[in-house]
Biopython code that builds the backbone (N, CA, C, O; Angstrom):
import numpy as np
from Bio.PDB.StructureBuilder import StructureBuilder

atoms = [
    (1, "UNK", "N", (-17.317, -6.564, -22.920)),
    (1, "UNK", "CA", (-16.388, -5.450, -22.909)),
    (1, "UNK", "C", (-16.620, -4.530, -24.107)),
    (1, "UNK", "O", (-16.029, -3.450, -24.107)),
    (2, "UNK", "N", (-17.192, -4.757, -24.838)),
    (2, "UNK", "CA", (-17.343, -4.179, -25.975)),
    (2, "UNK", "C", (-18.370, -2.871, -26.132)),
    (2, "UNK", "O", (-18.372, -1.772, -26.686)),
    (3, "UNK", "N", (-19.293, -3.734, -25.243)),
    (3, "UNK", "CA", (-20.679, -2.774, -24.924)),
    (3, "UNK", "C", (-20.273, -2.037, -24.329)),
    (3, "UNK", "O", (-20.826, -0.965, -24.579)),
    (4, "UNK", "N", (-19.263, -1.922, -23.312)),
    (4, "UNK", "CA", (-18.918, -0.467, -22.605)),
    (4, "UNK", "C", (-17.778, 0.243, -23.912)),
    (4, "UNK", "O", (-18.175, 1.315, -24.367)),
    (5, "UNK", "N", (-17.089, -0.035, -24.213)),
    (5, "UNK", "CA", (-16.362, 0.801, -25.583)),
    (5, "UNK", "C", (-17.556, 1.458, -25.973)),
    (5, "UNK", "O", (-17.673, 2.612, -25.560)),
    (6, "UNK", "N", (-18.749, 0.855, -26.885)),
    (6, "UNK", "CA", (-19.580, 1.582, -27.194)),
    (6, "UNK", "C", (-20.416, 2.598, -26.704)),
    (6, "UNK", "O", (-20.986, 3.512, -27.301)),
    (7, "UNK", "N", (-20.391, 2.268, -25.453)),
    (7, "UNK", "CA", (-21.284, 3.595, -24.530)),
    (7, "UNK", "C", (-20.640, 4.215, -24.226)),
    (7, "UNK", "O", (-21.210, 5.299, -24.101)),
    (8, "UNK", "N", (-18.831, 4.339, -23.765)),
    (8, "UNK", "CA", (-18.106, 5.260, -24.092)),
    (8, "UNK", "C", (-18.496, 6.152, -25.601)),
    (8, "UNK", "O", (-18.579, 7.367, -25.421)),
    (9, "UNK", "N", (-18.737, 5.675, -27.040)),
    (9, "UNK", "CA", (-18.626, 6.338, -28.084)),
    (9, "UNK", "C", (-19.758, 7.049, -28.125)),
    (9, "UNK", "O", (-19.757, 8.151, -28.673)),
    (10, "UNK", "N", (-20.554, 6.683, -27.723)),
    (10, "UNK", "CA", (-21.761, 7.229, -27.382)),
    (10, "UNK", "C", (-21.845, 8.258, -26.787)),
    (10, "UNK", "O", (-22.051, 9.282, -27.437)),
    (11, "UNK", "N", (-21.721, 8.315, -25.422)),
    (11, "UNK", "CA", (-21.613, 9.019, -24.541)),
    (11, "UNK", "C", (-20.643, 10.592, -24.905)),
    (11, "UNK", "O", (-21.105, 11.730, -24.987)),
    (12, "UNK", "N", (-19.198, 10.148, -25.070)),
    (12, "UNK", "CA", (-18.709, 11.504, -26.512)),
    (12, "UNK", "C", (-19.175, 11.699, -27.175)),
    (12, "UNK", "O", (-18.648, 12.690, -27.681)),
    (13, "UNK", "N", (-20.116, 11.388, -27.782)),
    (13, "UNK", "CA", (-20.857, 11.784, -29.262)),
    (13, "UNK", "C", (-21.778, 12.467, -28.786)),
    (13, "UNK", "O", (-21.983, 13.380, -29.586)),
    (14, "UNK", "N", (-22.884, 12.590, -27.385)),
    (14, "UNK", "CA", (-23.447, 13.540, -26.476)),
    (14, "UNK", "C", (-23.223, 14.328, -26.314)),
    (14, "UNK", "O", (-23.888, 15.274, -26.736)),
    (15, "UNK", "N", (-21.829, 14.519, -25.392)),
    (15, "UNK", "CA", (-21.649, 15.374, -24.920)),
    (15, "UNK", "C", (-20.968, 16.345, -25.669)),
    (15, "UNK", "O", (-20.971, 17.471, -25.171)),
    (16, "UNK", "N", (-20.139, 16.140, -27.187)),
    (16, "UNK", "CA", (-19.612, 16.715, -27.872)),
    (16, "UNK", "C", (-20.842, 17.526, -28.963)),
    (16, "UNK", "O", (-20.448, 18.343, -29.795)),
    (17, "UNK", "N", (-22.123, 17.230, -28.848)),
    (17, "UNK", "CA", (-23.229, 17.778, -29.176)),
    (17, "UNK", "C", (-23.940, 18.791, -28.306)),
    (17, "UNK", "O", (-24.474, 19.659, -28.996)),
    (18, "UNK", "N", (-24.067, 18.909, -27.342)),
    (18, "UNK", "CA", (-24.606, 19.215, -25.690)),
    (18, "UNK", "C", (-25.460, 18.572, -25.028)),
    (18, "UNK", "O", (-25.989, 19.253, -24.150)),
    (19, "UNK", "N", (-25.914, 17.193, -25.125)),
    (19, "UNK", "CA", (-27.075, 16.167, -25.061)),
    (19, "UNK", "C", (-26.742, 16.492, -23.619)),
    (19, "UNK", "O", (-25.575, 16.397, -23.240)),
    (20, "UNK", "N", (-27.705, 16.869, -22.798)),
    (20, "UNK", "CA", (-27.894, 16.294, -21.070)),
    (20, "UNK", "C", (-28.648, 15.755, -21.143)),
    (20, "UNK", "O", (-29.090, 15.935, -20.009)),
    (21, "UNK", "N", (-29.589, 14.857, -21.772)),
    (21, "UNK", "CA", (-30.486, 13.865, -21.208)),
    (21, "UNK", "C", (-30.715, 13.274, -22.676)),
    (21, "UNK", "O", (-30.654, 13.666, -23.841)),
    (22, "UNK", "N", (-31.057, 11.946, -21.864)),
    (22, "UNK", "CA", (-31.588, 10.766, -23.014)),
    (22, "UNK", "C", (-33.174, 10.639, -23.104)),
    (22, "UNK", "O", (-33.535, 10.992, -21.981)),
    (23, "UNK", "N", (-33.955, 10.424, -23.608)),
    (23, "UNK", "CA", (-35.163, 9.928, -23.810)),
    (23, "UNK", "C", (-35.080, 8.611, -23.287)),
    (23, "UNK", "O", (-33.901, 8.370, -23.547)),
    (24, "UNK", "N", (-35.649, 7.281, -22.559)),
    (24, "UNK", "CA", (-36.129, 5.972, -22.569)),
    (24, "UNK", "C", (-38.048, 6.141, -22.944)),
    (24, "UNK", "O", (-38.955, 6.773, -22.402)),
    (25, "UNK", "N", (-37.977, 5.293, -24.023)),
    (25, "UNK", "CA", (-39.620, 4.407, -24.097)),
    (25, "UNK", "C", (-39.595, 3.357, -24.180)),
    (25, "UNK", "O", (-38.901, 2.949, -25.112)),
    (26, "UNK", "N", (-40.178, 2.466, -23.458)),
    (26, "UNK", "CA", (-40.893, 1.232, -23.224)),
    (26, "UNK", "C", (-42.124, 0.854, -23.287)),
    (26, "UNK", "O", (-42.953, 1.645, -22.837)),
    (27, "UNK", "N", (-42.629, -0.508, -23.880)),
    (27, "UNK", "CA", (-44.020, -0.792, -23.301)),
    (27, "UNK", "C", (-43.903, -1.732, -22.321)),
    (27, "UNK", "O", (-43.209, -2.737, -22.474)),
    (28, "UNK", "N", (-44.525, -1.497, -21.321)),
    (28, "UNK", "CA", (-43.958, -2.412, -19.816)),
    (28, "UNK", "C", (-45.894, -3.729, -20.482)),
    (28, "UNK", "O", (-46.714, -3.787, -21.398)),
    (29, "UNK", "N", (-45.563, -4.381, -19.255)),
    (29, "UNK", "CA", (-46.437, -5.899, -19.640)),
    (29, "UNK", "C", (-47.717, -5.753, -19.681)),
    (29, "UNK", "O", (-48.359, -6.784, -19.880)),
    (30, "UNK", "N", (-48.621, -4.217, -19.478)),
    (30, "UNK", "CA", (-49.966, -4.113, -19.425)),
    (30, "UNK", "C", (-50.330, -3.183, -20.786)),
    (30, "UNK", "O", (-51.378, -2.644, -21.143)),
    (31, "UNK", "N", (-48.842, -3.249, -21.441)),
    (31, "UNK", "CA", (-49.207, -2.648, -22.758)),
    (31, "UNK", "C", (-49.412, -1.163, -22.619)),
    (31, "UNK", "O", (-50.225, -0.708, -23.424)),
    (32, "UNK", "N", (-48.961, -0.447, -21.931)),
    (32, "UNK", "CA", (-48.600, 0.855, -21.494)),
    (32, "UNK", "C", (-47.198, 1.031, -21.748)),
    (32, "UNK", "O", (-46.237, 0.418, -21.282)),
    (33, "UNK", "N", (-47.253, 1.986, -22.579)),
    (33, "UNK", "CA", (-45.748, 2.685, -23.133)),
    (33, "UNK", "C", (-45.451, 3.648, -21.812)),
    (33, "UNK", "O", (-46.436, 3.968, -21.147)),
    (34, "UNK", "N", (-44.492, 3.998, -21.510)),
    (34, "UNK", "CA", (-43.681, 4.502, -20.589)),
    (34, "UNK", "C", (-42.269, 5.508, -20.984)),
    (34, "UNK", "O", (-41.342, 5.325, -21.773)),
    (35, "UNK", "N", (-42.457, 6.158, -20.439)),
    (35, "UNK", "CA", (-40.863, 7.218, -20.991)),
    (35, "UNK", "C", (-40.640, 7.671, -19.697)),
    (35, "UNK", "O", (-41.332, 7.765, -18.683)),
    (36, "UNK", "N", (-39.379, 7.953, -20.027)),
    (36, "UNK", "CA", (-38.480, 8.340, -18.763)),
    (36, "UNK", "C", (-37.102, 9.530, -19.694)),
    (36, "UNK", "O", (-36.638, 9.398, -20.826)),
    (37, "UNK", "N", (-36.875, 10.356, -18.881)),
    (37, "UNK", "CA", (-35.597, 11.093, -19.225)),
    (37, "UNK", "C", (-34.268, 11.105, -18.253)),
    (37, "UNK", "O", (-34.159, 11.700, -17.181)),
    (38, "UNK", "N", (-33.456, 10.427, -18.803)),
    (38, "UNK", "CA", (-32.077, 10.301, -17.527)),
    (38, "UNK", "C", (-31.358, 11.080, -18.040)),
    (38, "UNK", "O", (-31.476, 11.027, -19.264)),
    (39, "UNK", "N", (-30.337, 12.119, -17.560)),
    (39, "UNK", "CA", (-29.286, 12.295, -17.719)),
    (39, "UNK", "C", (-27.917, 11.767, -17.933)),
    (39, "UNK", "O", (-27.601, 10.846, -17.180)),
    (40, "UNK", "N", (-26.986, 12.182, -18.857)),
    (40, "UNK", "CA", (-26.546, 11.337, -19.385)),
    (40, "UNK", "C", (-25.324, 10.843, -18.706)),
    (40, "UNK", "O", (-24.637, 9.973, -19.240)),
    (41, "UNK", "N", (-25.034, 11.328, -17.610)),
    (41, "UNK", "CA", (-24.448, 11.065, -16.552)),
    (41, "UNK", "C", (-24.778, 9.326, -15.652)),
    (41, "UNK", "O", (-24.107, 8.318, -15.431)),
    (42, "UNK", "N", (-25.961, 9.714, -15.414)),
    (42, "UNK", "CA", (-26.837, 8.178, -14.649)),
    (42, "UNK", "C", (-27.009, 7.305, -15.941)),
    (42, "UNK", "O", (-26.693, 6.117, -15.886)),
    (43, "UNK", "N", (-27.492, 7.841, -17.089)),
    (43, "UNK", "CA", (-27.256, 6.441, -18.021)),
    (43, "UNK", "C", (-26.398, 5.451, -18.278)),
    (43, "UNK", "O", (-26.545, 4.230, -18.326)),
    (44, "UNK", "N", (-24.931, 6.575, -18.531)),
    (44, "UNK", "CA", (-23.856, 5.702, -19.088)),
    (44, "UNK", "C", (-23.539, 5.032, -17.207)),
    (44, "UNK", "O", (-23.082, 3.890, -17.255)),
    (45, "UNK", "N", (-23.651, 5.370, -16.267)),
    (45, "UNK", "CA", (-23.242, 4.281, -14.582)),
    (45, "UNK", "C", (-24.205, 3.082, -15.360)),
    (45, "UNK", "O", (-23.635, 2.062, -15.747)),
    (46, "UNK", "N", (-25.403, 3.214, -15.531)),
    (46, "UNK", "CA", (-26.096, 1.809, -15.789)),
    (46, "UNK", "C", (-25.958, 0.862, -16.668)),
    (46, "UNK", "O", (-26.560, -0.209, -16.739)),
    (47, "UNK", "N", (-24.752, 1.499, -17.657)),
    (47, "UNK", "CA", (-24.701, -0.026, -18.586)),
    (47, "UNK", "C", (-23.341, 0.108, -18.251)),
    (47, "UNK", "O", (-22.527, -0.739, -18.620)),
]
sb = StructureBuilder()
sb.init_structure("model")
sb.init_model(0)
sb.init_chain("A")
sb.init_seg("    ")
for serial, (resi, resn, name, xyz) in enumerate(atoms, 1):
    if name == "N":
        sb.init_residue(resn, " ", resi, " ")
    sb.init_atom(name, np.array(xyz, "f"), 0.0, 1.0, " ", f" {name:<3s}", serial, name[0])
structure = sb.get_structure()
């Protein structure tokens, strides 16, 4: 429960900036880094 409080604080702290999108990087298992840009809308549904 906590982790969603925080992505609530988060998520205000975005949008009270004008953030529409997040950055994601990863290195997935073949050692290839990966990025992705979500909006910050679809981010905060996923956690």
């Amino acid at each position: 429960m906590a982790e969603h409080h925080t992505f609530k604080k988060i998520r205000k702290s975005l949008e009270e900036t004008g953030v529409k999108f997040v950055r994601i990087l990863w290195c997935d298992n073949a050692n290839i880094i990966r990025g992705k840009a979500v909006h910050i809308e679809i981010w905060s549904c996923g956690f």
